[in-house]
C-alpha positions in Angstrom: -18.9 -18.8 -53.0 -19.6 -20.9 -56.2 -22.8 -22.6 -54.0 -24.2 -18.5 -54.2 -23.9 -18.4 -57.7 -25.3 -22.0 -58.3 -28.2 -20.9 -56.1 -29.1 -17.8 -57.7 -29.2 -20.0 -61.4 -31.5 -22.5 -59.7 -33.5 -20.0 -57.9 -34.2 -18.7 -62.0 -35.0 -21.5 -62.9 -37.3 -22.6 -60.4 -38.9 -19.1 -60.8 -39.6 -19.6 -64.6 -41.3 -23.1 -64.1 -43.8 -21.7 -61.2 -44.4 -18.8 -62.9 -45.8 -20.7 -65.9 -47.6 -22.4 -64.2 -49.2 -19.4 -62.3 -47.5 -20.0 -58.7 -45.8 -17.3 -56.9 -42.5 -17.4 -57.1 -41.2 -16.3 -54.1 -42.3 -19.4 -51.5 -40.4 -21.9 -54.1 -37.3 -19.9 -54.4 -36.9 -19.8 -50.8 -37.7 -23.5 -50.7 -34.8 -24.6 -53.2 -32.6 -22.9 -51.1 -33.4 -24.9 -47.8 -33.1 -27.3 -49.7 -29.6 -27.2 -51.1 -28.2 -26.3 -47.6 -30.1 -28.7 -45.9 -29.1 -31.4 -48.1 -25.1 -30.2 -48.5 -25.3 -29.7 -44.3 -26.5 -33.8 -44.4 -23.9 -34.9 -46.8 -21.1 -33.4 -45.2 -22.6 -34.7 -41.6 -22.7 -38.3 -43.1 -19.2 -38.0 -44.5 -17.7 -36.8 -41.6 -19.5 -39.3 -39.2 -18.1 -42.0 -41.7 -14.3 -40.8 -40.8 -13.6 -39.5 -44.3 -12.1 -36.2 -44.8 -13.1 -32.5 -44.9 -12.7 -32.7 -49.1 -14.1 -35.7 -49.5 -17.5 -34.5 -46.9 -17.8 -31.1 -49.1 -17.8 -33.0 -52.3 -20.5 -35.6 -51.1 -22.5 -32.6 -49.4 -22.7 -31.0 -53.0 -23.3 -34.1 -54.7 -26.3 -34.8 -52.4 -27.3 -30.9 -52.9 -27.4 -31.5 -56.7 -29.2 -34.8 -56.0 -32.1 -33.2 -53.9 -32.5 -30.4 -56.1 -33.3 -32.3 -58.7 -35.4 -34.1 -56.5 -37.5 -30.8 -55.6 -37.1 -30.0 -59.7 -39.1 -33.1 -60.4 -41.5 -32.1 -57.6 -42.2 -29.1 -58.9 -42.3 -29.6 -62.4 -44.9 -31.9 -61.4 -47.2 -29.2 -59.8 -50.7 -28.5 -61.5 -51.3 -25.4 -63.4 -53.2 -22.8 -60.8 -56.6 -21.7 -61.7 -56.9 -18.3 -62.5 -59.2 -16.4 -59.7 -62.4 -15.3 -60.5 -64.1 -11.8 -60.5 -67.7 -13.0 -59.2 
């Protein structure tokens, strides 16, 4: 439950950096969310396949989660600003 309402700050903040830059916002929301889950789903598989327990795999899945969405922050941040189209 508190992973939903982590997401949905993070998806508002994503939106507020693409937007400014004069990206849809829609594509990038949907790819910080693949990312979070995919990278919780890999920390918890590496914790578990390392023998440790089902606490100690949640807590590494969310710390990798954290890690690769600041990751994708930086990536996006890093975006150019889009040019605006032209009526010709």
């Amino acid at each position: 439950m508190l992973d939903i309402i982590i997401l949905f700050f993070l998806c508002q903040r994503i939106k507020y950096i693409v937007e400014a830059k004069g990206y849809r916002s829609g594509k990038w929301q949907l790819l910080t969310v693949l990312v979070w889950i995919g990278a919780e789903v890999l920390g918890c598989i590496i914790s578990i396949m390392m023998g440790k327990s089902l606490v100690v795999a949640y807590l590494s899945g969310t710390l990798l989660a954290i890690g690769g969405f600041l990751m994708f922050q930086e990536r996006v941040k890093r975006l150019p600003p889009q040019e605006p189209a032209s009526d010709s």
